[in-house]
Backbone as XML, in Angstrom:
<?xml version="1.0"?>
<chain id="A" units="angstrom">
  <residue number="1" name="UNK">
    <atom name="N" x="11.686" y="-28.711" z="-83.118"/>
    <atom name="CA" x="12.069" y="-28.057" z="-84.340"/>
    <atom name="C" x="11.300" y="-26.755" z="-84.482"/>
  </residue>
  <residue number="2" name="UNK">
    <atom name="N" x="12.017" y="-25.911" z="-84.729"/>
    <atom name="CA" x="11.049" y="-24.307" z="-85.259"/>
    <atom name="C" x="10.712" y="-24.494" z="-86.421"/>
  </residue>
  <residue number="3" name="UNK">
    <atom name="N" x="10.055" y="-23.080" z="-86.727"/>
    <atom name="CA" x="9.932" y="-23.124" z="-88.469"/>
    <atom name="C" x="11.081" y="-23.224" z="-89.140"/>
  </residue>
  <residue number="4" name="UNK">
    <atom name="N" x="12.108" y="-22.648" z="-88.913"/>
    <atom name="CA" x="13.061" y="-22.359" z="-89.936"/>
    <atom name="C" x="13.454" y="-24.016" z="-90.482"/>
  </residue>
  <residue number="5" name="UNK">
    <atom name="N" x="13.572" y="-24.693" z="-89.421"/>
    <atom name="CA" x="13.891" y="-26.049" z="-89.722"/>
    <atom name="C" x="13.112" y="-26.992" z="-90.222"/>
  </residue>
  <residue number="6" name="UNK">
    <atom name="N" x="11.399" y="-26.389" z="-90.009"/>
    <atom name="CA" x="10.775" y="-27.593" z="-90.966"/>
    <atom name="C" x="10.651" y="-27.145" z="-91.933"/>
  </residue>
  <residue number="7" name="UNK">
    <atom name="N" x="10.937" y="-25.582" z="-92.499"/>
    <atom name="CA" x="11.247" y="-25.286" z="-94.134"/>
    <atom name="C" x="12.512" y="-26.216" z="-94.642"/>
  </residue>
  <residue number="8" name="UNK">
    <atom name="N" x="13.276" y="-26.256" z="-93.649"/>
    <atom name="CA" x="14.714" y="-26.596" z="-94.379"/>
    <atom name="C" x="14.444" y="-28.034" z="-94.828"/>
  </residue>
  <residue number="9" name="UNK">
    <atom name="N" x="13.740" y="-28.614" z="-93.828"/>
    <atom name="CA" x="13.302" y="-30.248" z="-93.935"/>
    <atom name="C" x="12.626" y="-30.771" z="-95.037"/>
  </residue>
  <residue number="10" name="UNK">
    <atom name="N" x="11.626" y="-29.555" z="-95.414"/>
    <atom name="CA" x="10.602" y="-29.807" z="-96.513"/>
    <atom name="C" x="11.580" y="-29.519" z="-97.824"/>
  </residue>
  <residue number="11" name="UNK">
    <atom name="N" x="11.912" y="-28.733" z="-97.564"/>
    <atom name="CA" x="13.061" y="-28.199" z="-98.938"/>
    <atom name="C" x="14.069" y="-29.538" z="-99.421"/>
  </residue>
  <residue number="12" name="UNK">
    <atom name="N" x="14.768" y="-30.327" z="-98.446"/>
    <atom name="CA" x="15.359" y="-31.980" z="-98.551"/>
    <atom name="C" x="14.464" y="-32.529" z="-99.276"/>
  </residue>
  <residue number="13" name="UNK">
    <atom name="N" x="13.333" y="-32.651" z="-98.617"/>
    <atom name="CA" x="12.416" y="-34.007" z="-99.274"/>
    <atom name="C" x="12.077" y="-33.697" z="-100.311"/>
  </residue>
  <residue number="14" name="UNK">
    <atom name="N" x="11.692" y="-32.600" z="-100.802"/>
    <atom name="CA" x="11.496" y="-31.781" z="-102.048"/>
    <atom name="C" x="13.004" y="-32.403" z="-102.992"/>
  </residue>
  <residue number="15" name="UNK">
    <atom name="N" x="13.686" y="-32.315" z="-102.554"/>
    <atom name="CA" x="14.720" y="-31.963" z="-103.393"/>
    <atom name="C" x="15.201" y="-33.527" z="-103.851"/>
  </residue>
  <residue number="16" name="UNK">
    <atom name="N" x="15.543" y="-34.399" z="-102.586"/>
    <atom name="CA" x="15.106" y="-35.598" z="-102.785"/>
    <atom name="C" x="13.868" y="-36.534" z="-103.622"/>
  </residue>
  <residue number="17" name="UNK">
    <atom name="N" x="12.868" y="-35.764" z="-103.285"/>
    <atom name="CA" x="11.689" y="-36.315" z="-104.095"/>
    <atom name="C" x="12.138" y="-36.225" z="-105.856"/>
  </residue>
  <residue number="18" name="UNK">
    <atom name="N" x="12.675" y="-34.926" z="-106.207"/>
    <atom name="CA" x="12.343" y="-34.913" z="-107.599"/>
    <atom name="C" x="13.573" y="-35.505" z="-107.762"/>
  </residue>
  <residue number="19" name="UNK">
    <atom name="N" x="15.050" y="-35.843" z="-106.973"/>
    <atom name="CA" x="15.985" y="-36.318" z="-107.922"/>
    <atom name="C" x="15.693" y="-37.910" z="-108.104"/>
  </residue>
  <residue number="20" name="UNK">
    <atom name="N" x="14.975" y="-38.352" z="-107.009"/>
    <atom name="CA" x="14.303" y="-39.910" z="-107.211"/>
    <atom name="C" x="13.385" y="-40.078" z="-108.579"/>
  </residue>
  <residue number="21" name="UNK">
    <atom name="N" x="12.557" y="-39.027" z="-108.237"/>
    <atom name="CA" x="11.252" y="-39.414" z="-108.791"/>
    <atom name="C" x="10.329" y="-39.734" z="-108.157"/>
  </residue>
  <residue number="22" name="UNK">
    <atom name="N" x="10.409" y="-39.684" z="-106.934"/>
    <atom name="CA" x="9.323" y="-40.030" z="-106.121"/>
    <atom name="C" x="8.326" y="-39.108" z="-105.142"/>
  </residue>
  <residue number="23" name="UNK">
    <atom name="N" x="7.286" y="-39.597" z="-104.803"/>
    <atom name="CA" x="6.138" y="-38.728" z="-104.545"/>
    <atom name="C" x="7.429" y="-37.752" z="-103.067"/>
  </residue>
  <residue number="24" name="UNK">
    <atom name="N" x="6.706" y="-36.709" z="-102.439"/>
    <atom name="CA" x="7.237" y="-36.195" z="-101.309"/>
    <atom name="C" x="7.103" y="-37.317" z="-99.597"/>
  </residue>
  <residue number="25" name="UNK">
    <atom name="N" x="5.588" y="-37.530" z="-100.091"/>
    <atom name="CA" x="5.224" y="-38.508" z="-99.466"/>
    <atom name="C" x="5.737" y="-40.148" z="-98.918"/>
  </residue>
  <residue number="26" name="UNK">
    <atom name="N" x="6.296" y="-40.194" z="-100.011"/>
    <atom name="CA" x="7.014" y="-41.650" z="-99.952"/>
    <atom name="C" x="8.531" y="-41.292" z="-99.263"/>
  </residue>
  <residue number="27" name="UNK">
    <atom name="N" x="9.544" y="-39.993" z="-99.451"/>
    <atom name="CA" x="10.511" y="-39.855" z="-99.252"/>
    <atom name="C" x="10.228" y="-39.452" z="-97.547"/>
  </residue>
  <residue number="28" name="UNK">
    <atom name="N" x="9.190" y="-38.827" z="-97.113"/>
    <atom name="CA" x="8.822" y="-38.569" z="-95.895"/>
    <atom name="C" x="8.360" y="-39.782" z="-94.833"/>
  </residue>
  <residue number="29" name="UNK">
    <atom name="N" x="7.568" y="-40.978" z="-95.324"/>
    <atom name="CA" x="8.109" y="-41.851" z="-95.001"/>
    <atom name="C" x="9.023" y="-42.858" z="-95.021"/>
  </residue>
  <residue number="30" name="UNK">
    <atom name="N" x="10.269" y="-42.538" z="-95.676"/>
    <atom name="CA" x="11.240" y="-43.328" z="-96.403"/>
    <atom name="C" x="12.147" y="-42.865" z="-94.578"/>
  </residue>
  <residue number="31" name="UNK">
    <atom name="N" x="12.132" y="-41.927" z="-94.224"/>
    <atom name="CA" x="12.787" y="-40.776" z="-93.557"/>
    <atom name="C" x="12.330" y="-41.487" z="-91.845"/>
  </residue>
  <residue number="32" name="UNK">
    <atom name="N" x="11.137" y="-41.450" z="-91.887"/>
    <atom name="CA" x="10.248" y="-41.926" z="-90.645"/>
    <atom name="C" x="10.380" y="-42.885" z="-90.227"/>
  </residue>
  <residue number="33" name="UNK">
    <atom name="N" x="10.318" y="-44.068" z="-91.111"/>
    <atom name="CA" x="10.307" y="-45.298" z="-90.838"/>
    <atom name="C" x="10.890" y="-46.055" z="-89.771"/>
  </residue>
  <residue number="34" name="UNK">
    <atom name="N" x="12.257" y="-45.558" z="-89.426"/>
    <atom name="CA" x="13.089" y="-46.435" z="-88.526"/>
    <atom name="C" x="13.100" y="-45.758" z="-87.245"/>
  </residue>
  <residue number="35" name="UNK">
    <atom name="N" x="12.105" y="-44.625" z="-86.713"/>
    <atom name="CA" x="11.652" y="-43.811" z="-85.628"/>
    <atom name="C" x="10.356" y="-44.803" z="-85.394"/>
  </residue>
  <residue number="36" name="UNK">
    <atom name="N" x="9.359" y="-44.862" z="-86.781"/>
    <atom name="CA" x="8.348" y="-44.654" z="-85.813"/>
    <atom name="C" x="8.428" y="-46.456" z="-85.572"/>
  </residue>
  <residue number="37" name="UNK">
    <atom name="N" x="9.397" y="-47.171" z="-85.803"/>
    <atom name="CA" x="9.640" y="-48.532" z="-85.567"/>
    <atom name="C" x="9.839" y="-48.642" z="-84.612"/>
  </residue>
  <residue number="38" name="UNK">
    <atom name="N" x="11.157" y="-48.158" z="-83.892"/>
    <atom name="CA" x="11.690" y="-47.922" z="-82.961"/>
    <atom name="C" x="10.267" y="-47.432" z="-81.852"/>
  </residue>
  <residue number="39" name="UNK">
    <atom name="N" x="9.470" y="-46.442" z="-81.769"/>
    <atom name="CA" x="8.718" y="-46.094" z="-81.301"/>
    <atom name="C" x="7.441" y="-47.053" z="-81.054"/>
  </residue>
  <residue number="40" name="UNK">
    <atom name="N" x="7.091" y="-47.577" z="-82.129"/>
    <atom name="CA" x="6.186" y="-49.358" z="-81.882"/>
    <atom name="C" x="7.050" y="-49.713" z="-81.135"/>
  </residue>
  <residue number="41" name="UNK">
    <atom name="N" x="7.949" y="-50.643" z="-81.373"/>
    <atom name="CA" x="8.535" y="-51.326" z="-80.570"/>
    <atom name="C" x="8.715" y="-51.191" z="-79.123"/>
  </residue>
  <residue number="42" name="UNK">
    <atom name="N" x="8.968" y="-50.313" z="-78.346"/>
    <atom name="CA" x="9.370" y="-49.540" z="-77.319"/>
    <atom name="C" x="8.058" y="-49.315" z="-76.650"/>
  </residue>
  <residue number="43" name="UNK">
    <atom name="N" x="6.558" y="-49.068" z="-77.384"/>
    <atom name="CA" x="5.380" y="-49.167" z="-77.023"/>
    <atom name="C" x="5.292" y="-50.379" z="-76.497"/>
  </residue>
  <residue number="44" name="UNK">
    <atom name="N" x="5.832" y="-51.466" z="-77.172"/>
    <atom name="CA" x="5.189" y="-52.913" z="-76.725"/>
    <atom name="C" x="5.569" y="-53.610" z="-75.933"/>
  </residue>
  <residue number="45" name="UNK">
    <atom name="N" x="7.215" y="-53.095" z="-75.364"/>
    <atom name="CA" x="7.672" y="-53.451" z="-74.300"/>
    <atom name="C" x="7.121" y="-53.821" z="-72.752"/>
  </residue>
  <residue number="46" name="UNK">
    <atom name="N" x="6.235" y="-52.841" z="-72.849"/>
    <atom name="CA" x="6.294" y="-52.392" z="-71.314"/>
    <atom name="C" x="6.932" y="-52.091" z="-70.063"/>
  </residue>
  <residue number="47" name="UNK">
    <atom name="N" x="7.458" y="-51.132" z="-70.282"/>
    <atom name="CA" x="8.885" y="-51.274" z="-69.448"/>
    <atom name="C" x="8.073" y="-51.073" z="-68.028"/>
  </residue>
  <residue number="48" name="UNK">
    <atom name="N" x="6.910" y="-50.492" z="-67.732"/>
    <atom name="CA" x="6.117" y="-50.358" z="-65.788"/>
    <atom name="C" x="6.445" y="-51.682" z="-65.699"/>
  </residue>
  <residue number="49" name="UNK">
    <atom name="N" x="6.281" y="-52.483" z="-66.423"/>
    <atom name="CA" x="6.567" y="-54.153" z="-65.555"/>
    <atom name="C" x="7.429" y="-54.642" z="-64.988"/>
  </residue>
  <residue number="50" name="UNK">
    <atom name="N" x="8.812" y="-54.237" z="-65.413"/>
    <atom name="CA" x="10.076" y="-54.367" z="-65.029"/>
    <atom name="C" x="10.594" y="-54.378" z="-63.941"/>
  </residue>
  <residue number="51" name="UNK">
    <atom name="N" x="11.339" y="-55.343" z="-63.184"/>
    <atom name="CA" x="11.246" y="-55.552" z="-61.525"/>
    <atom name="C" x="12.388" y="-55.535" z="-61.205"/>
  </residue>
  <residue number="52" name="UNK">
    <atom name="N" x="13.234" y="-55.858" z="-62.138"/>
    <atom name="CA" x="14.656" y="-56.374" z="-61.500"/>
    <atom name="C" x="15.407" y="-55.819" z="-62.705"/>
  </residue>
  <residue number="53" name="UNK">
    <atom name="N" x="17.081" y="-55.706" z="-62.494"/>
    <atom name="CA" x="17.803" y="-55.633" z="-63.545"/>
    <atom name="C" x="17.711" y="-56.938" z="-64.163"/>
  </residue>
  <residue number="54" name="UNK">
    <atom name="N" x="17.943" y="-58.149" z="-64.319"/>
    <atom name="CA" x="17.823" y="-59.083" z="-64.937"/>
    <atom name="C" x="16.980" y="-59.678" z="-66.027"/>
  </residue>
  <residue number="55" name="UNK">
    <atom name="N" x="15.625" y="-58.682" z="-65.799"/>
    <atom name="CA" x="14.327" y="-58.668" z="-66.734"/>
    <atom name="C" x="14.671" y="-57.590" z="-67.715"/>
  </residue>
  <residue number="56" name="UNK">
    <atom name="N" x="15.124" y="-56.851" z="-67.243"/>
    <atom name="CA" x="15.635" y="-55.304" z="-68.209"/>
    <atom name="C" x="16.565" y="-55.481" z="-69.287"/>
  </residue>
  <residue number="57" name="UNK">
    <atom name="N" x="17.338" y="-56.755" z="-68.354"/>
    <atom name="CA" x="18.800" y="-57.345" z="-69.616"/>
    <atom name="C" x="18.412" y="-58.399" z="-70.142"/>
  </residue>
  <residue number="58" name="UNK">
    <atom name="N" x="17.250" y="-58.831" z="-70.873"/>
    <atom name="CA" x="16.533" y="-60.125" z="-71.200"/>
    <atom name="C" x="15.478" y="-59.272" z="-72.351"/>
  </residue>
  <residue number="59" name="UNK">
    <atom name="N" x="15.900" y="-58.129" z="-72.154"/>
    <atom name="CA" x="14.784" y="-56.942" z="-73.367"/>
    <atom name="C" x="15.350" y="-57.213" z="-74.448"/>
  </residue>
  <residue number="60" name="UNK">
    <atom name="N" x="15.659" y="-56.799" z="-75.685"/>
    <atom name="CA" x="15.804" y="-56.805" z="-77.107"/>
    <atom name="C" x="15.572" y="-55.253" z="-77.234"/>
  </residue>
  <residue number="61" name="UNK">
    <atom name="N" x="16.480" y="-54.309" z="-76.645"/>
    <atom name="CA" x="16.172" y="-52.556" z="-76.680"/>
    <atom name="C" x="17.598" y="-52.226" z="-77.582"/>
  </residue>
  <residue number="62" name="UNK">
    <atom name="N" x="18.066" y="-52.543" z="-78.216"/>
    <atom name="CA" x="19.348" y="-51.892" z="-78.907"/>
    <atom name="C" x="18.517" y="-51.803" z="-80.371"/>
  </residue>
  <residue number="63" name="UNK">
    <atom name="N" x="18.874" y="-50.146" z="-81.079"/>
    <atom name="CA" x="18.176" y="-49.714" z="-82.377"/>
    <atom name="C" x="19.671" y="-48.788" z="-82.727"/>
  </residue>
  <residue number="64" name="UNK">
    <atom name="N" x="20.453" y="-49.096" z="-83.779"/>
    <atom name="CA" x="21.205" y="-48.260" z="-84.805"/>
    <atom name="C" x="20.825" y="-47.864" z="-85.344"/>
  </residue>
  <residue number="65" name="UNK">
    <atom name="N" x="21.147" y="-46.177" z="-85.309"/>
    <atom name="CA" x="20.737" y="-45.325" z="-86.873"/>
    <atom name="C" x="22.092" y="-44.966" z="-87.166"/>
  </residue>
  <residue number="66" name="UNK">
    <atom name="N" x="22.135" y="-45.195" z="-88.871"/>
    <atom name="CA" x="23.392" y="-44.780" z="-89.029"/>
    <atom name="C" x="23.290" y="-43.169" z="-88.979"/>
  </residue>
  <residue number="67" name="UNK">
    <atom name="N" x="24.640" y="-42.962" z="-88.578"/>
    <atom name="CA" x="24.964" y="-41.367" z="-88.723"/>
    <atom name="C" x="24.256" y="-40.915" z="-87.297"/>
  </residue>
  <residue number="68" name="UNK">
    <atom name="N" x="23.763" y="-41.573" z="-86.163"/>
    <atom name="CA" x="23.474" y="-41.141" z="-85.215"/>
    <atom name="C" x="24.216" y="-42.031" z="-83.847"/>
  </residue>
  <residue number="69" name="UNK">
    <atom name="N" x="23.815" y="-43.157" z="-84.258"/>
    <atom name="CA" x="25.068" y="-44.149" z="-82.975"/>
    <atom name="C" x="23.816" y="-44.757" z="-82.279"/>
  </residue>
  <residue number="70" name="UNK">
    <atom name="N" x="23.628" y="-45.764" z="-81.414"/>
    <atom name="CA" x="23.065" y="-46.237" z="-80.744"/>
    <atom name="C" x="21.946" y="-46.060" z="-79.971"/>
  </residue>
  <residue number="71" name="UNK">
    <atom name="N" x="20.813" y="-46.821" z="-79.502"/>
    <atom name="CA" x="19.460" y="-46.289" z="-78.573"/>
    <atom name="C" x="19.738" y="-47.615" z="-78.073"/>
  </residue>
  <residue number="72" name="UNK">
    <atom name="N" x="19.934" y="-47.597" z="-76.290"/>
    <atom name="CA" x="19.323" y="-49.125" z="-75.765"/>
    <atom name="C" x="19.401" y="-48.581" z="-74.743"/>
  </residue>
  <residue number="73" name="UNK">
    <atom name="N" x="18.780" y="-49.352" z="-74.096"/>
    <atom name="CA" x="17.844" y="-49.404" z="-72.614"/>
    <atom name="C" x="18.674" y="-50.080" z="-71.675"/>
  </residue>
  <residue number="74" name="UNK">
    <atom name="N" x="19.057" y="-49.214" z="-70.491"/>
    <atom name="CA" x="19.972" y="-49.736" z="-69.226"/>
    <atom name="C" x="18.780" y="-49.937" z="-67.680"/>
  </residue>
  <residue number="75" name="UNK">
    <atom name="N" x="19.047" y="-50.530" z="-67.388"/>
    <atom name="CA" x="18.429" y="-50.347" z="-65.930"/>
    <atom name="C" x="18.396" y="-49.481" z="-64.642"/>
  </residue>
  <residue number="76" name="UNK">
    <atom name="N" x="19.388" y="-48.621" z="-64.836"/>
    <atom name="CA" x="19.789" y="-47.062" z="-64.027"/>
    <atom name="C" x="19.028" y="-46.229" z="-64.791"/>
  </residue>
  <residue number="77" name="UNK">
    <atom name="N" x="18.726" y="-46.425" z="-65.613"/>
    <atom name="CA" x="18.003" y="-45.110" z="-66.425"/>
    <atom name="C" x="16.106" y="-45.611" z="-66.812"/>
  </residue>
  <residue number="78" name="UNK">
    <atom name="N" x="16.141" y="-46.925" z="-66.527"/>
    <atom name="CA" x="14.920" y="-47.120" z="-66.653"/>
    <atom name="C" x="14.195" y="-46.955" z="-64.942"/>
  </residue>
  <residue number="79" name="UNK">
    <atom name="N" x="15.140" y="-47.478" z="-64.230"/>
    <atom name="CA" x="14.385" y="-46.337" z="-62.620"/>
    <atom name="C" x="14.886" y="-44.938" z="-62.502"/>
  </residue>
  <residue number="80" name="UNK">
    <atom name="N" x="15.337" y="-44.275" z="-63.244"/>
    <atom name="CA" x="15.936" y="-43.401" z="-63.091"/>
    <atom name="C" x="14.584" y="-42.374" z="-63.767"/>
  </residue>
  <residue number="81" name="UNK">
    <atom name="N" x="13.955" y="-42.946" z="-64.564"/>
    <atom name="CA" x="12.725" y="-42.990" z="-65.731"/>
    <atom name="C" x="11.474" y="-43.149" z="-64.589"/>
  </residue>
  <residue number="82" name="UNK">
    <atom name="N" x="11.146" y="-44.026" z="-63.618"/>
    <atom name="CA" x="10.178" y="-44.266" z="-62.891"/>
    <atom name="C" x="10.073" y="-43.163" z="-62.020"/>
  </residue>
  <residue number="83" name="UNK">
    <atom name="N" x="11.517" y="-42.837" z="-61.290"/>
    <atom name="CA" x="11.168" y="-42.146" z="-60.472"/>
    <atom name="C" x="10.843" y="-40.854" z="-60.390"/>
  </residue>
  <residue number="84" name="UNK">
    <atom name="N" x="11.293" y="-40.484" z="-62.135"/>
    <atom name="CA" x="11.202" y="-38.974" z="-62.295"/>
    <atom name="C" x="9.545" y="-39.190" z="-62.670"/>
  </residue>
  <residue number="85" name="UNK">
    <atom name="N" x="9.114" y="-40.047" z="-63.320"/>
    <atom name="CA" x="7.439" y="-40.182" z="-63.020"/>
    <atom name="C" x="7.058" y="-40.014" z="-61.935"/>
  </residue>
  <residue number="86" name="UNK">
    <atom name="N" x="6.937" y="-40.742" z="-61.013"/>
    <atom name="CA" x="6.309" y="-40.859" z="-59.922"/>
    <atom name="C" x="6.605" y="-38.967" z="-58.935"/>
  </residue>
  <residue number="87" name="UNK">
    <atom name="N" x="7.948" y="-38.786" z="-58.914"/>
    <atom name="CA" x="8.119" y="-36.781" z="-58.727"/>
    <atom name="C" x="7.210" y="-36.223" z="-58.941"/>
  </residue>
  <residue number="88" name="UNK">
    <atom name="N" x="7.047" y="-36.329" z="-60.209"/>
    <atom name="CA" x="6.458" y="-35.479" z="-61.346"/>
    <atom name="C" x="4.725" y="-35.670" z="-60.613"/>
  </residue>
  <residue number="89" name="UNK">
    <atom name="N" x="4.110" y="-37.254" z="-60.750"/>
    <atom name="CA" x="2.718" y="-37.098" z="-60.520"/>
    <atom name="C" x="2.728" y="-36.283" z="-58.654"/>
  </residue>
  <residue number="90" name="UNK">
    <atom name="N" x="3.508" y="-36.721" z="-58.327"/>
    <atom name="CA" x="3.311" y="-35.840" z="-56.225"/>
    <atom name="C" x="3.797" y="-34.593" z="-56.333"/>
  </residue>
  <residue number="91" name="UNK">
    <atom name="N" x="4.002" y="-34.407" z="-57.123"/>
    <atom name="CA" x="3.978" y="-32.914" z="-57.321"/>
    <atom name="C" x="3.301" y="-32.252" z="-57.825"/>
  </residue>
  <residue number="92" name="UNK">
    <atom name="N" x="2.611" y="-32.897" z="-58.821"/>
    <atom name="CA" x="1.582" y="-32.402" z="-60.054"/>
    <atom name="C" x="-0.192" y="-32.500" z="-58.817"/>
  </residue>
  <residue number="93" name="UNK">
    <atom name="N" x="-0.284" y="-33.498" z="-58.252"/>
    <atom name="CA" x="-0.957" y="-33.793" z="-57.041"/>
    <atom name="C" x="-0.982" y="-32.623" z="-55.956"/>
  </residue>
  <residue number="94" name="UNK">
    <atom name="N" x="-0.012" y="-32.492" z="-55.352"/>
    <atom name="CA" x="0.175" y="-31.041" z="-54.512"/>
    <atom name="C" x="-0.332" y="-29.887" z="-54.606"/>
  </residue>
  <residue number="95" name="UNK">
    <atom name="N" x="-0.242" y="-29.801" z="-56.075"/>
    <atom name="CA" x="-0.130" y="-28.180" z="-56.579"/>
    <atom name="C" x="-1.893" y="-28.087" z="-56.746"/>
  </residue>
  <residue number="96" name="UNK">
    <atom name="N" x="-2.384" y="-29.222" z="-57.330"/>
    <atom name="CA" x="-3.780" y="-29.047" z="-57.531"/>
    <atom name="C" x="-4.575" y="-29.296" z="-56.280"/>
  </residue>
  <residue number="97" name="UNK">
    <atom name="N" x="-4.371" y="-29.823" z="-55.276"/>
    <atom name="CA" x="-4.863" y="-30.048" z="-54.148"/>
    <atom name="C" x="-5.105" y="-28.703" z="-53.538"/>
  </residue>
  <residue number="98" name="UNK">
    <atom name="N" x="-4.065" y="-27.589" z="-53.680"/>
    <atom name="CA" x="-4.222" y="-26.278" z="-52.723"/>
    <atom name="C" x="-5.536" y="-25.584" z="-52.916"/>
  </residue>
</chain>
């Protein structure tokens, strides 16, 4: 997000806040809540453990937001996820080695 958009953001909760009545604070986590859930959750998984597709489809990874559509976890995209790690560190390795 740039600035322009966390004015616009603050200006909502603002605007929200006073037609509630409620602090800014409370509407800002009113807002958060089902991210940073989603985000626990997904912490506690552990998906490095994951060996097989069969363990991957035995997860509990599906999260609805309305007005956005679906988040769940496939097994093409969770090695698809490893391997762009593992790139990333032999390359990151390389470059500092010279």
């Amino acid at each position: 997000m740039d600035k322009l958009d966390r004015i616009k953001v603050k200006k909502i909760i603002a605007r929200l806040a006073k037609k509630y009545g409620l602090p800014p604070e409370v509407i800002q986590n009113i807002t958060d809540s089902p991210y940073l859930f989603t985000y626990e959750k997904l912490k506690d998984l552990k998906l490095d453990n994951i060996k097989s597709e069969d363990e991957a489809t035995q997860l509990k990874t599906n999260f609805n937001y309305k007005g956005f559509g679906k988040l769940y976890l496939n097994y093409p995209s969770l090695v698809a996820r490893k391997n762009r790690q593992t790139n990333a560190l032999k390359i990151n390795n390389k470059q500092w080695k010279k």
